[in-house]
C-alpha positions in Angstrom: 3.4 -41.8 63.5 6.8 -44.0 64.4 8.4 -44.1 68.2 11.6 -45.8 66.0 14.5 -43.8 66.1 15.2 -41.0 63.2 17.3 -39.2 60.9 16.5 -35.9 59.7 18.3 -33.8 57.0 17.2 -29.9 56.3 18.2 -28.1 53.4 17.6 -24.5 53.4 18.0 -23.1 49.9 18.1 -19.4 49.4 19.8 -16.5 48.0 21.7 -15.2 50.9 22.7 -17.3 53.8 20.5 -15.1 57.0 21.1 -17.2 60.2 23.0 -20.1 61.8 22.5 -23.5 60.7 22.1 -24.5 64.8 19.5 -21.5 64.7 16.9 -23.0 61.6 17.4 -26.7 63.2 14.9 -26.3 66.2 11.7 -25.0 65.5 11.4 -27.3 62.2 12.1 -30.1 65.1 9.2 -28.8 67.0 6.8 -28.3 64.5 7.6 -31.8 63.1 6.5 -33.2 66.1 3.2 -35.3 65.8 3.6 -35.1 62.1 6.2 -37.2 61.4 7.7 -38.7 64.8 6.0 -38.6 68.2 8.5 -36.4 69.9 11.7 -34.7 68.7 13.5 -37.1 71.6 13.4 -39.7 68.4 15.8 -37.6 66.2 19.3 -39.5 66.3 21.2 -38.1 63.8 20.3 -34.4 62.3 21.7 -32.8 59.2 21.0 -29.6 58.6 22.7 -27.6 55.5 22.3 -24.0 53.4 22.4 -23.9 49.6 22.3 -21.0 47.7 19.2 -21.1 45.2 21.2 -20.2 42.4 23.1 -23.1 42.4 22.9 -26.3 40.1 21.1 -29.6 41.5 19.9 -32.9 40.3 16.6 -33.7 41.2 14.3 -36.8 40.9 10.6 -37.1 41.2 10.3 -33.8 41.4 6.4 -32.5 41.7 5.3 -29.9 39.9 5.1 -27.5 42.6 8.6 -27.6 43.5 9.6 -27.5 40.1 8.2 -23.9 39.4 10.0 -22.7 43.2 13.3 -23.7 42.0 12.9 -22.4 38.7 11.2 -18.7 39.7 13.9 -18.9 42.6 11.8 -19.1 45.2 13.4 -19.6 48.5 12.7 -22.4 50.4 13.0 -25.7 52.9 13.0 -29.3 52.2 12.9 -31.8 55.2 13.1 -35.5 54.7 12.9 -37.6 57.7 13.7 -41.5 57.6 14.4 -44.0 60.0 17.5 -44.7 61.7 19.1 -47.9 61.1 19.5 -49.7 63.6 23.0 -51.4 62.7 25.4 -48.0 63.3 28.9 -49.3 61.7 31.7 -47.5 63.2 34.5 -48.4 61.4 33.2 -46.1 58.2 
C-alpha cells in the first residue's frame, strides 16, 4: 500500500447505461481503500467512463477470465489505479 498520490480510471461496460457516472465513482473509491491506496484522500485525478458491452475494443494481456465476460457479454467493471506523476505539465 502507497501514501503517493493517484490516478484512477473506471470503465463500466454494460448493455444499458443505469446510473450517473458521479453516482458509480464513490463506493469503488471506498472499497478501494486499503487495497490499493491507504485512503481515497490520495486519488488526484479520477476518470470514470460507461461503455456499452456491445461495442468493439482492443485489448492486451487479456486473462482468460475476462476474455470469456466480454465474449458471453457479461457486464462488468475494470479499475486500474496508477500513480500520479509528479511533474503536472500545464501547457498540454
Amino acid at each position: 500500500m502507497r501514501a503517493d498520490a493517484v490516478i484512477v480510471r473506471i470503465t463500466e461496460f454494460g448493455w444499458f447505461k443505469r446510473r450517473d457516472l458521479d453516482n458509480i465513482a464513490k463506493p469503488i473509491l471506498d472499497a478501494m481503500q486499503g487495497i490499493a491506496y491507504g485512503n481515497d484522500l490520495q486519488v488526484r485525478d479520477l476518470r470514470v467512463r460507461w461503455e456499452p458491452i456491445a461495442g468493439s475494443f482492443q485489448a492486451l494481456h487479456m486473462s482468460p477470465l475476462v476474455a470469456l465476460a466480454f465474449s458471453r457479454g457479461d457486464e462488468s467493471l475494470w479499475i486500474r489505479v496508477d500513480t500520479h506523476p509528479t511533474d503536472l505539465d500545464l501547457t498540454r
